[in-house]
Structures are given as C-alpha cells and as structure tokens.
C-alpha positions as YAML, in Angstrom:
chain: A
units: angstrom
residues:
- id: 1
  name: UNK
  ca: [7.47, -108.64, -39.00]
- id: 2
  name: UNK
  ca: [6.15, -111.91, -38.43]
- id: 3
  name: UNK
  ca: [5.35, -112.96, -34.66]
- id: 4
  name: UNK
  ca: [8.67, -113.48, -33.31]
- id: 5
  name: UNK
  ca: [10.97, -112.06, -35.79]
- id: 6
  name: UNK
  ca: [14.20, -110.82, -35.06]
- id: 7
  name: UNK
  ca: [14.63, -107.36, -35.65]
- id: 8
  name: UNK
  ca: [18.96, -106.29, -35.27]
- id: 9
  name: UNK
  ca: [18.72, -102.50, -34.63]
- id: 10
  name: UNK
  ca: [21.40, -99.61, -34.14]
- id: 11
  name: UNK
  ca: [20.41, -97.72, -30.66]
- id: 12
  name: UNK
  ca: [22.36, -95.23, -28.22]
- id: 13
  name: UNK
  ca: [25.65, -96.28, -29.86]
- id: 14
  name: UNK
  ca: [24.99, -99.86, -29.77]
- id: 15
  name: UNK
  ca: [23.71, -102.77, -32.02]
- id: 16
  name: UNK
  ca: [21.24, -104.93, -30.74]
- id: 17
  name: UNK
  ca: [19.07, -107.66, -31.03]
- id: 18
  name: UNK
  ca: [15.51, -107.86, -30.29]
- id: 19
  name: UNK
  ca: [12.49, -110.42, -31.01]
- id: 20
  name: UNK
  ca: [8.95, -109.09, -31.98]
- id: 21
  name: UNK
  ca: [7.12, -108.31, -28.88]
- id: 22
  name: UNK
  ca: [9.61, -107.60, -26.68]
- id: 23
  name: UNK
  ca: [10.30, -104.20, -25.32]
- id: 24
  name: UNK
  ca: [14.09, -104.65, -24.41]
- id: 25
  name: UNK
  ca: [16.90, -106.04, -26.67]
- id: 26
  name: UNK
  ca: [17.85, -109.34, -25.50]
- id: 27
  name: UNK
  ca: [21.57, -108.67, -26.37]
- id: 28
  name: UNK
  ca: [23.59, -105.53, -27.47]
- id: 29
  name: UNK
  ca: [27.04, -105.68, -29.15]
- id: 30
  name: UNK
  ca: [30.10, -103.33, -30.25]
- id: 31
  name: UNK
  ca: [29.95, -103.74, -33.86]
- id: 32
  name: UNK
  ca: [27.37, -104.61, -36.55]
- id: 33
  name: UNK
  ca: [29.00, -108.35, -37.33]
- id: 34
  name: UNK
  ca: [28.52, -109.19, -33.62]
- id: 35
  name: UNK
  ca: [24.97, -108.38, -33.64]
- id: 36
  name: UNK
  ca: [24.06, -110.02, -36.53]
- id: 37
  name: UNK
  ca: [25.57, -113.37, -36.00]
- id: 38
  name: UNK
  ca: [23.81, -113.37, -32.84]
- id: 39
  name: UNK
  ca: [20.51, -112.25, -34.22]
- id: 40
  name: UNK
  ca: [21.19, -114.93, -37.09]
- id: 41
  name: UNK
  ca: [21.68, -117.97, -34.31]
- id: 42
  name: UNK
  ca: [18.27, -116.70, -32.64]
- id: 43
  name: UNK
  ca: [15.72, -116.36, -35.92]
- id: 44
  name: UNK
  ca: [17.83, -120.05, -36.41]
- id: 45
  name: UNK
  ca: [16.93, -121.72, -33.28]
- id: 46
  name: UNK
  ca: [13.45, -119.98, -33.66]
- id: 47
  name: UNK
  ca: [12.16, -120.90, -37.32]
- id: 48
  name: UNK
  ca: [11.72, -116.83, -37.87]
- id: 49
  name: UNK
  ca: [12.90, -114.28, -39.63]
- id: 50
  name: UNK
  ca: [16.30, -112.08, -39.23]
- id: 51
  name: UNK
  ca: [15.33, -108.19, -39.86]
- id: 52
  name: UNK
  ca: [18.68, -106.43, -40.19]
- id: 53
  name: UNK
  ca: [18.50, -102.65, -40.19]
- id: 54
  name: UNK
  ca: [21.08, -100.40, -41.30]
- id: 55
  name: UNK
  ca: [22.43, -97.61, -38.73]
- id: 56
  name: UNK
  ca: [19.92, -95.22, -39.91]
- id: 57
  name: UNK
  ca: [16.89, -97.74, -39.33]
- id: 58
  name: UNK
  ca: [15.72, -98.31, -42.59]
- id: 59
  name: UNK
  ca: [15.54, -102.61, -43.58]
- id: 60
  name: UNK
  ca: [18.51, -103.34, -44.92]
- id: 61
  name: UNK
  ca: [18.33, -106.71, -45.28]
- id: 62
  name: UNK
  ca: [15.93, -110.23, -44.22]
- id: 63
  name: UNK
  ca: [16.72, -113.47, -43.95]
- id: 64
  name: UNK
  ca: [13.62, -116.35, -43.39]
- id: 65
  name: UNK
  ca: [15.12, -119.64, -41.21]
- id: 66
  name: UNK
  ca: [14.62, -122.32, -42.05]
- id: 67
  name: UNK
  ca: [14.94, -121.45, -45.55]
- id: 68
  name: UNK
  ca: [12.33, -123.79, -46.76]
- id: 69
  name: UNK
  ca: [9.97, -121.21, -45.48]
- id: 70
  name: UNK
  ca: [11.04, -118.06, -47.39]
- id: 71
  name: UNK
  ca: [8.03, -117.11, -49.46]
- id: 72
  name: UNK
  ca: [10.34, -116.00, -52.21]
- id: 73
  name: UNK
  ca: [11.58, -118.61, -54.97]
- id: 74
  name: UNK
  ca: [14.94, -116.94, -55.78]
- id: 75
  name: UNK
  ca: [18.60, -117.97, -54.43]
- id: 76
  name: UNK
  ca: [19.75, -115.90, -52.59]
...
C-alpha cells in the first residue's frame, strides 16, 4: 500500500478500517457494507487508496481516489 492507504480488514469478529501506519483501526463496524463506506469516505477525503480485504484477508478489491490517479487505464 501506498503511504496512507486505507486498508478495510475483518478482525476478532469485526470489520474495520485502518490507514497505513497506524497500529489501531480508526473505526470498527458490524457488517462488511458499514466498513467499507466508511473506509471509502476516508481514502476520499485523503486522495489514497481503499484496500478492501475479504474475511479471510486476502485483497479483494482496490479502489484509487481521486480517480484521476489510478495508474490503470480501464473503467472500472
């Protein structure tokens, strides 16, 4: 991950959010939905990327914001 990237992680039951660096989640939520739309409003308000990780931790998907810096040209 970039410096500052948001990584949303399943943990002890819980999904959480956490950016690059940091050794705590800076939220935790009930359900997957939850944590992403947080995790999605903080890689926003950042300029990073969103690192979503299914519940057994491997990437399952990424998301670069603003999208004008995603070093992939496809849609999507």
């Amino acid at each position: 991950m970039a410096t500052g990237d948001i990584d949303t992680y399943h943990e002890n039951g819980q999904w959480k959010n956490r950016p690059e660096g940091n050794d705590r989640a800076t939220s935790r939520h009930d359900t997957k939905a939850e944590a992403e739309a947080a995790g999605r409003d903080l890689a926003v308000e950042r300029g990073t990327e969103h690192v979503i990780k299914k519940q057994d931790g491997t990437i399952g998907e990424k998301n670069t914001y603003p999208r004008s810096r995603d070093p992939r040209e496809i849609p999507g």
